[in-house]
N, C-alpha and C positions, 0 to 999 in steps of 0.2 A: 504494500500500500504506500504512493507518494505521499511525503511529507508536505506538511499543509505551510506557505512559506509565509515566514515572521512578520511583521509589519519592521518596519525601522524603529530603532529608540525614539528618533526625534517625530516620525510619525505619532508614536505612544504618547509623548509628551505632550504633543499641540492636542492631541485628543483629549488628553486626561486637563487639559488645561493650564499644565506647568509652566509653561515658556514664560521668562523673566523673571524666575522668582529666585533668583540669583543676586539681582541686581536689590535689591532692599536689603539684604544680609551684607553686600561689600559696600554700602553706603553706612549701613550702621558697623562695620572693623573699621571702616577709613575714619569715623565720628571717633569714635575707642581709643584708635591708633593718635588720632591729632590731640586727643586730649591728656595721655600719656606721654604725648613728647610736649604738652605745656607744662604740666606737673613737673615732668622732671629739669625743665627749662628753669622753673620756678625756683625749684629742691637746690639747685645747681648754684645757683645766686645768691640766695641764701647763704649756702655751704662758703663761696666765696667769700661774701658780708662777715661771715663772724671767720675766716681764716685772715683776712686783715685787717680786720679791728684787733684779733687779737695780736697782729705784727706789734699797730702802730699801739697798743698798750704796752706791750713790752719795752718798746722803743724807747716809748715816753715815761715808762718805771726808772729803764737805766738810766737815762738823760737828766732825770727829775732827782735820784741817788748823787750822780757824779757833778751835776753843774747846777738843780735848784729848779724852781718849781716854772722860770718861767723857759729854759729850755727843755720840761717836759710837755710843754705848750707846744712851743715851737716843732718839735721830737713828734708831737700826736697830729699836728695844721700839715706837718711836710710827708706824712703816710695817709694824708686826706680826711683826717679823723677829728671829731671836736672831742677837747679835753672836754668830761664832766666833773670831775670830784677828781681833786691831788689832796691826799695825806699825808702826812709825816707823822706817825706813831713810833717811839724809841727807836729813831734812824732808820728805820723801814718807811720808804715810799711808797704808798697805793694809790693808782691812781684805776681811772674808769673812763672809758671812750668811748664814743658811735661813732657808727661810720653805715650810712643808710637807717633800716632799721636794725643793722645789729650793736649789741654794747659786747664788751669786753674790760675783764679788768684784769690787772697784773700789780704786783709786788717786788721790788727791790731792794738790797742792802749790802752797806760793803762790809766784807767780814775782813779786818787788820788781824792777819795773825800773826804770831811771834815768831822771830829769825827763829830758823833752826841752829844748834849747833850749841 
């Protein structure tokens, strides 16, 4: 007995009504996709904002230890950063920076130690 011959897939399709239903699924990965690369676009900046505020705090801890509080200004304005708070607690400097919306603070002091020998 001849086998009775298949219709085409794509025949199948256009009958069962299928055709285009592909295109709403890669409209909403390509939504997914752009919104994932703005998150991380964001995350990114972010990450940035507080890896150099916390430079220009450091900068401005040492600066503010070795030369005084208005070269820890200067130390925080030349890494882009605005000083907010310098301390001086028993020879220890702390000071606290933005830079966008990130803050950072940092802590310096010199420790004089005795000759060896």
């Amino acid at each position: 007995m001849p086998a009775t011959p298949r219709p085409a897939r794509t025949d199948e399709r256009r009958a069962n009504g299928d055709r285009g239903q592909v295109l709403p699924l890669l409209v909403v990965l390509l939504a997914l996709a752009l919104g994932c690369i703005v998150v991380l676009g964001r995350v990114g900046v972010a990450a940035r904002e507080r890896a150099e505020a916390q430079t220009a705090a450091d900068a401005a801890a040492l600066a503010g230890v070795v030369a005084g509080p208005d070269a820890a200004a200067e130390a925080a304005a030349a890494n882009g950063a605005t000083l907010l708070r310098l301390e001086v607690v028993d020879g220890v400097v702390i000071v606290e920076v933005e830079i966008g919306g990130a803050t950072a603070s940092a802590h310096a002091s010199i420790d004089v130690a005795a000759p060896a020998g």
